[in-house]
MARLO-353729 format. One record per residue (C-alpha): y, z, x; residue in one letter. Coordinates in steps of 0.05 Angstrom, whole numbers, plus 5000, padded with zeros to 4 digits. Layout:
N
YZXa;...
//
This chain:
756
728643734348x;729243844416x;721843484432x;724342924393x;730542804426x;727742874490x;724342344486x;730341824482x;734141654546x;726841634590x;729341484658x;731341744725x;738641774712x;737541754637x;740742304581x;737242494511x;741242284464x;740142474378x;744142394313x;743242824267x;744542664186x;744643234138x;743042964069x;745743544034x;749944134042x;744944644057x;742044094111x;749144224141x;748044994146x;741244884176x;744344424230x;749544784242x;745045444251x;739845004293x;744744824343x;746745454354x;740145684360x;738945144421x;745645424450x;742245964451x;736445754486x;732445994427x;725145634404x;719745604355x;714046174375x;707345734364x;701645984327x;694745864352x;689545904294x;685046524298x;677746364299x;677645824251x;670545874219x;669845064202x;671844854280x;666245364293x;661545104255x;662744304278x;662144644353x;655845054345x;654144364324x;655143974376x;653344504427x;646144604405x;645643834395x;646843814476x;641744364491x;637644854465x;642145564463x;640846364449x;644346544393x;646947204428x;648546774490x;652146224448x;656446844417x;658647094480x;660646324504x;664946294442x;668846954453x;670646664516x;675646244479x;682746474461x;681946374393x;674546624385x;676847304427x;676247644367x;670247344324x;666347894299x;659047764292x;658847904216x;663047294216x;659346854273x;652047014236x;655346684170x;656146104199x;649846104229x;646046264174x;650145614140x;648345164195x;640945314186x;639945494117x;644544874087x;651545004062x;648845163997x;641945443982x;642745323916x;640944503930x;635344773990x;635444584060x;640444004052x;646343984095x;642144324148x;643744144221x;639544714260x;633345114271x;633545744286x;627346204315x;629746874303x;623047114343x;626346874412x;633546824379x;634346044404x;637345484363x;634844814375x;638244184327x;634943844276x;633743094273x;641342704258x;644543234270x;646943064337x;648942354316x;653842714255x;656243174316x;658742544351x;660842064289x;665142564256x;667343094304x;674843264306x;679343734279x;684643304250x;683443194175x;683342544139x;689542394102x;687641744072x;692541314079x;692840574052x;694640074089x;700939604060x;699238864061x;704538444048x;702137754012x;701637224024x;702837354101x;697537944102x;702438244149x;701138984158x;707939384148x;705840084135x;702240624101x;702141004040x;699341714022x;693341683983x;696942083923x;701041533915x;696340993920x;693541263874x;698841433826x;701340773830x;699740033786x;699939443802x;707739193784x;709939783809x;716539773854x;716740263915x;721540223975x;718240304044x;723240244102x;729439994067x;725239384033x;722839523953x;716039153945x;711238983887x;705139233880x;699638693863x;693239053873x;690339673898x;683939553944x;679940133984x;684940334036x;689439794025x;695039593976x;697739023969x;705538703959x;709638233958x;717638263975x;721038493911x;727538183932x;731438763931x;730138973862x;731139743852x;724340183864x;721340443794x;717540963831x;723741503847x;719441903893x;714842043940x;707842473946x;708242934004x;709843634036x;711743894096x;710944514149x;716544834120x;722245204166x;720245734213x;721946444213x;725246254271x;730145724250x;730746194182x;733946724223x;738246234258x;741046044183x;741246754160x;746146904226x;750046364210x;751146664141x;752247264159x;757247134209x;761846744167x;762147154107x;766847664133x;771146974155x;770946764088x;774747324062x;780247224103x;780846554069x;779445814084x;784745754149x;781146364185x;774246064173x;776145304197x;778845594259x;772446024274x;767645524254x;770144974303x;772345534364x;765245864351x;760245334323x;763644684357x;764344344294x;769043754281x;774543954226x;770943604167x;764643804184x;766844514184x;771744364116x;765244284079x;761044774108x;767045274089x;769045014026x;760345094003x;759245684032x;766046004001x;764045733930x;757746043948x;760546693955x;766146743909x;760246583852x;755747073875x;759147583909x;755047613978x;751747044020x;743147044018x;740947284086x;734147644104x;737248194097x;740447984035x;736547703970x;740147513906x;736847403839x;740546953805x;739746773722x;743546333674x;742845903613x;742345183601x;745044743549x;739144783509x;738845493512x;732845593561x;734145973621x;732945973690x;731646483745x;733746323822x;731146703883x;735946583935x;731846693993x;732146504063x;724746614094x;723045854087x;718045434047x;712045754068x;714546544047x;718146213987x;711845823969x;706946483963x;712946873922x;714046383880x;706146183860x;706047023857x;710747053820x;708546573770x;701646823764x;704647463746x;709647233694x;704646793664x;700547503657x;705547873628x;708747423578x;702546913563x;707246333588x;705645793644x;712345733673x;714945123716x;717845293787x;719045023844x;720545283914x;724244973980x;726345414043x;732245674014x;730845793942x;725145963887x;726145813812x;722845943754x;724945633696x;724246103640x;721146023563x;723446263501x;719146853509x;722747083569x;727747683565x;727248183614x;732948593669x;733348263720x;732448813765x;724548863738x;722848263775x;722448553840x;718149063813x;712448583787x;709348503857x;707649053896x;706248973980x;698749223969x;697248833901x;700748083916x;695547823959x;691447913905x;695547563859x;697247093906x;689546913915x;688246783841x;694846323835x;692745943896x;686045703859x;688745353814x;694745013853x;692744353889x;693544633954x;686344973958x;683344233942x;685143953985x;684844464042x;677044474020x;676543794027x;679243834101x;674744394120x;668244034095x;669443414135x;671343944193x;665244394181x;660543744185x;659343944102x;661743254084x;661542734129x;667642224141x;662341644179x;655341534159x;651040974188x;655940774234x;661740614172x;667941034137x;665641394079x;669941244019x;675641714000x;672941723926x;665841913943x;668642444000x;673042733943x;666942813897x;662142963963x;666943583966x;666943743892x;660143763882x;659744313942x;665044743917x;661744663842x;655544963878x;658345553924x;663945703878x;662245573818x;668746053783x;673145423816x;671644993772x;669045313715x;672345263646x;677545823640x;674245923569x;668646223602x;672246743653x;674047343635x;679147683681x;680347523760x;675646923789x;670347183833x;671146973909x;665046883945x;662847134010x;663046394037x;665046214104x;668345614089x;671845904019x;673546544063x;676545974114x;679845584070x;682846214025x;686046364106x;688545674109x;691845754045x;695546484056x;696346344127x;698945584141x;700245284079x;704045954068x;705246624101x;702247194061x;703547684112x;710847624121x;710947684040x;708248264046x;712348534101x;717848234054x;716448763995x;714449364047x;721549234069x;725149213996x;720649873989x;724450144059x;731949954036x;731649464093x;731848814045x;737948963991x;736348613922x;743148353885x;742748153807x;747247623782x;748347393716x;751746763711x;754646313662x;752145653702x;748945503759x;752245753830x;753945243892x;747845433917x;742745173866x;743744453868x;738644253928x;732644663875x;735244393812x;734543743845x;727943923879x;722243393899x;715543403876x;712243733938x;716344313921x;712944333855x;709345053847x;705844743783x;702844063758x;708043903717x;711043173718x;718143053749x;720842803697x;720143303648x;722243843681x;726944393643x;732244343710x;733743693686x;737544123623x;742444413681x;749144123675x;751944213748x;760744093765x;760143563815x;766043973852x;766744733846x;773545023870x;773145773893x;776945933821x;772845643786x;766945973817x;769646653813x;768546533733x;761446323736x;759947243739x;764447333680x;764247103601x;769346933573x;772247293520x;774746833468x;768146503474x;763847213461x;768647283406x;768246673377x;760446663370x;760647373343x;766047073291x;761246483279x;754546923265x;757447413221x;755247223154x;760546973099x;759947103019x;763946932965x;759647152915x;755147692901x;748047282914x;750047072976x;753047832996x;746048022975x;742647583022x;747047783076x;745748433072x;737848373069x;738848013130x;742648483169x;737649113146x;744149423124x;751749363128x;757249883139x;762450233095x;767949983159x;765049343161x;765449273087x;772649483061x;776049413133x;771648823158x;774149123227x;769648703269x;771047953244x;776947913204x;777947143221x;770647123185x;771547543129x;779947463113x;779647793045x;775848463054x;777548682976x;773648082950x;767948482990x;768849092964x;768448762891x;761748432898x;759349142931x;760849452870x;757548902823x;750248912862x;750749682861x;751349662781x;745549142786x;741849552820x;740449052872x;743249512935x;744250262946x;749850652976x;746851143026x;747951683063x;744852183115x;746452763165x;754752733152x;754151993176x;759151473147x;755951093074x;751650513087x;749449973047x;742749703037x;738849262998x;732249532954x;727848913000x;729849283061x;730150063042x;723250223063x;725750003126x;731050473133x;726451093099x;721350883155x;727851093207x;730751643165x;726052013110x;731852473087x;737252043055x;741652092994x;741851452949x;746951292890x;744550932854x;737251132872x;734150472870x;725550372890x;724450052954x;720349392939x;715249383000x;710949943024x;713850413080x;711750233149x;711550663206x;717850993238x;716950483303x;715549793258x;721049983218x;726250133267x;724449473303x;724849053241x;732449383226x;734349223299x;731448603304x;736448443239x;742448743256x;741948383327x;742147753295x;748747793270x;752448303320x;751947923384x;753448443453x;752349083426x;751249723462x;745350133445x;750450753415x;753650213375x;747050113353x;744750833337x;751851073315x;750350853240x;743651063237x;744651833264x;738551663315x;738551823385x;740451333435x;734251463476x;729551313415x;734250593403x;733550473478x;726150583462x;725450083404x;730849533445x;725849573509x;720049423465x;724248753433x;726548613499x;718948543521x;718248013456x;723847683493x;728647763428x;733848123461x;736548163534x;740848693563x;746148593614x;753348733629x;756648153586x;763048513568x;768748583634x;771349163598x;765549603604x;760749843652x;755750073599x;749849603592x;749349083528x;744448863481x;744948183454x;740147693420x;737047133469x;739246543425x;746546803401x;746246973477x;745046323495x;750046053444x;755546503475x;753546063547x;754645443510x;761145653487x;763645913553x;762345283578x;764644773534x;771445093532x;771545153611x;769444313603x;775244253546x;781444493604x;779043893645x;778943363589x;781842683605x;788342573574x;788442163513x;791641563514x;796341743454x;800442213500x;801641743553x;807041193562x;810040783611x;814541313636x;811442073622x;803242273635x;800442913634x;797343023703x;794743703710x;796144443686x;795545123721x;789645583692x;792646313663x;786946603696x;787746263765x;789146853816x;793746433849x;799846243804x;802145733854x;795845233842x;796744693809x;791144143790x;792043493793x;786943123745x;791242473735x;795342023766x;800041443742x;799840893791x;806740883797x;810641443833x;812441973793x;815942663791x;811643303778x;814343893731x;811944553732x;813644983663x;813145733671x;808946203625x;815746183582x;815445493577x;821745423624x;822144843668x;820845213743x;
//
């Protein structure tokens, strides 16, 4: 920023000058933090690359194609250099042995650019090689770029990325500038258009990716967070007034940065920081879920947890997820095979064992493509000008294919045929373009300094379970495709299922942590099965694995579902005279009921029981673990949040063994456990779809308070205009969602219904 703005205002008496236009909210917090971070005369450390094997390689090059060197001699002139200081010879005889050997000796002696006489240790260049040393030399890759033509002036107005050249067809619509054009035809590095007249662009999007923040700037945000959050608890006043005596910032700047960041933490509770990392989950309207990683070490730490982190859940639950990750957040957006605490995830990477992962996630991502590509035109491997002309992006592409298909041949190979982790070769390039990946593109070591640190206590982890999406998900829900951690297309990407509240008052976010109630209740009501005859009580009970002597004559839990609890009790006694079911008990435990399908089932659980009438159980007896799971998996259908004492109260079982048994469903990703009742601190149990349908509920009747008004209710003189929420914590609020266009006179009514 600074560089950039120094450049305006290029004169004697001249002064920089720079706007500055956040185009979202967190773009506001990074401002905000960056400024401060110049009035603190604070800058970006710079990295210099450390001994960078394909720059070797293109100099050893061109230094033996000027004269005739000693190996040993030519080592010691490198080491001279601040980024060779450290070259170890292992490393600088690699490249050596590449240079004169070929870059593949699996195709002989082609490629080959020296000769080496290992008698007197001198290197002398072969024929060409000192005309490739001059054509392609450089260590700035090729990007590929088309040129835009615009017809039929053949006026040159731009460039495009080769991705999007070549994702594109002619009739396409793109805006470059703030012109849309049409495509008409895509030549070798040029594409050509014509003005589409303002018609809107059909291409939403653009191919591309950049640096990423630096850990620099990303402590500069976390400060910023960090020093407003105690603010924000001395409400929205106390925080306007420090933002614009501390930060500078004009009063509606610092109205939204407070009003975000307040949302922000009134959903979750505490503001991400580095020191400060909040998982984040919560359902969609189709019932999939999502799981954020609020974390503020930029793109490229972000980038190598999230790939990580995918690798590692596509391991453990056989799933390929989508996920995308910016410098702020990570998310993974979840399957149906999914269930899991959310405190585990933390655990599935370990600081010695995720470079590893990291390494085989990176293989398949297109980030190791193309940084091979760039380090064969770098390394001299595949050349960028032959015979004096530009060699074609396609053949360079398939120039650099064919190499890796012959040095690594795991790269490429069908999956089919690999068993476990790919095999890395001892390559100089792969080793240098592995480096490039971990160390550029992303930043393996601070991830790993990252997880020695959650190890420490230094890095606190914070779980949230929410009923939508917080403040502070809308830049990744909305994430562009060089954020994309996977190949999947934009538009069918499972975020587009989120259903975000264009504007999200600090009430209203405090509810996004809790469930509500009525609408647990009302799902519970709503999966409890109904009977009004004895077939269908039958069926009912096979389903649930067994039913209760409480929930039978006192239908305790849903009597809104079951209103006449004697009509139960009569078709009880009419399937026990059939034969059908069995009243049992066991161990002084209250009677149960269960059908003759599922009594192996419950003998599996408990071999000593008392039956009247004794009925046969129909299937064979499975094993005490198979049929435990099969009863739970049943009676979780139908109970919704359930703890696992409720669970193990009717059975006489010990919690520890029903723990067991919910752990193992929980791995199926049938059941997920979390705090999902206010009233209690003890963890729950509830199945992922009636979970999910619990979600649905909660929202849909927070949607309902904000209806419009129908027009029935309204006439020229009266119109409902707002109401104040019973669970508001301030009882003076009142929201106004209407207004006549006339003036009119408010009324507040009290909870009595008394005109206040």
């Amino acid at each position: 920023f600074l560089q950039r703005v120094g450049r305006s205002g290029h004169s004697i008496h001249g002064t920089p000058k720079g706007l500055l236009f956040p185009l979202t909210r967190d773009d506001l917090v990074e401002c905000t933090a960056m400024f401060a971070a110049i009035q603190r005369q604070e800058l970006d450390a710079i990295h210099i690359p450390e001994q960078p094997l394909d720059v070797l390689a293109q100099q050893i090059v061109a230094e033996v194609a000027a004269q005739h060197w000693n190996a040993t001699a030519l080592y010691e002139q490198f080491r001279r250099a601040w980024s060779y200081r450290d070259l170890t010879r292992a490393n600088y005889d690699a490249v050596l042995r590449m240079l004169v050997e070929g870059y593949s000796t699996r195709r002989g002696r082609r490629g080959a650019y020296l000769f080496h006489d290992r008698v007197q240790d001198e290197l002398r260049t072969r024929p060409g090689a000192r005309l490739v040393a001059i054509l392609n030399g450089g260590a700035i890759p090729d990007q590929f770029d088309y040129d835009v033509i615009l017809q039929p002036e053949a006026i040159f107005i731009g460039s495009l990325n080769e991705d999007f050249a070549f994702e594109s067809i002619p009739g396409d619509i793109f805006q470059l500038g703030n012109t849309s054009y049409r495509i008409l035809k895509i030549e070798q590095g040029r594409v050509l258009v014509e003005d589409a007249h303002g018609q809107q662009p059909n291409i939403p999007f653009w191919f591309g990716e950049s640096p990423g923040r630096t850990i620099e700037l990303s402590q500069a945000v976390s400060q910023l967070r960090s020093e407003i959050s105690p603010h924000l608890d001395n409400g929205l006043d106390a925080t306007l007034h420090w933002l614009q005596t501390s930060y500078a910032l004009t009063p509606a700047v610092a109205q939204q940065l407070a009003e975000y960041l307040g949302c922000a933490k009134a959903a979750l509770g505490v503001l991400p920081t580095l020191h400060d990392i909040i998982f984040e989950r919560f359902f969609d309207d189709t019932g999939d879920m999502h799981l954020v990683i609020h974390s503020t070490y930029g793109t490229r730490v972000n980038r190598a947890w999230g790939l990580a982190l995918r690798k590692r859940f596509c391991r453990k639950f056989n799933f390929e997820l989508q996920a995308s990750a910016t410098d702020n957040h990570i998310i993974l957006s979840l399957g149906p095979t999914h269930s899991f605490p959310l405190e585990e995830v933390v655990h599935y990477l370990h600081a010695n064992s995720v470079r590893t992962v990291l390494i085989q996630a990176l293989l398949a991502a297109p980030m190791f493509a193309t940084r091979w590509r760039w380090n064969t035109n770098i390394s001299l491997a595949v050349l960028r000008l032959r015979n004096g002309k530009r060699v074609p992006a396609q053949f360079q592409r398939s120039d650099a294919e064919d190499l890796i298909a012959l040095v690594f041949p795991d790269q490429l190979a069908c999956l089919e045929n690999i068993a476990g982790d790919r095999e890395v070769p001892d390559h100089p390039l792969v080793q240098q373009t592995l480096h490039d990946c971990l160390h550029d593109t992303m930043d393996i070591t601070a991830l790993e300094q990252l997880y020695q640190r959650i190890a420490a206590g230094e890095v606190r982890i914070h779980c949230r379970d929410l009923t939508g999406p917080s403040p502070l998900t809308a830049e990744i829900l909305t994430a562009r495709p060089y954020a994309f951690l996977d190949d999947g297309a934009a538009e069918e990407r499972r975020t587009h299922n989120v259903k975000q509240s264009s504007q999200l008052d600090l009430a209203t976010a405090r509810q996004l942590s809790r469930l509500n109630p009525e609408a647990v209740a009302q799902i519970q009501q709503d999966a409890w099965p109904q009977a009004s005859s004895s077939d269908e009580l039958h069926d009912a009970i096979v389903m649930m694995g067994f039913i209760t002597e409480q929930e039978v004559i006192q239908a305790i839990h849903f009597p809104a579902a079951q209103p006449n609890p004697d009509n139960w009790s009569a078709l009880i006694d009419d399937l026990l005279q059939q034969g059908r079911i069995t009243q049992v008990t066991h161990n002084n435990q209250a009677p149960i009921y269960v059908a003759a399908e599922r009594l192996a089932d419950l003998l599996a659980c408990i071999p000593e029981i008392h039956c009247i009438p004794e009925i046969a159980p129909l299937t064979t007896t499975p094993d005490h673990n198979t049929g435990l799971l099969a009863l739970l998996r049943s009676r979780l259908e139908y109970l919704g949040p359930v703890t696992a004492a409720q669970l193990a109260q009717p059975l006489g079982i010990s919690i520890s063994g029903i723990e067991s048994a919910l752990l193992q469903l929980e791995q199926q990703g049938f059941v997920i456990q979390g705090k999902f009742n206010s009233h209690s601190d003890q963890p729950h149990w509830c199945e992922r779809r009636l979970l999910a349908r619990i979600h649905r509920a909660h929202q849909q009747q927070r949607r309902r308070e904000i209806e419009p008004v129908s027009q029935g209710i309204t006439n020229n003189r009266f119109a409902l205009v707002g109401y104040v929420d019973k669970d508001d914590e301030d009882p003076g609020r009142v929201q106004i969602y209407a207004a006549l266009p006339e003036p009119y006179l408010v009324s507040i009514y009290g909870p009595d219904q008394q005109l206040v």
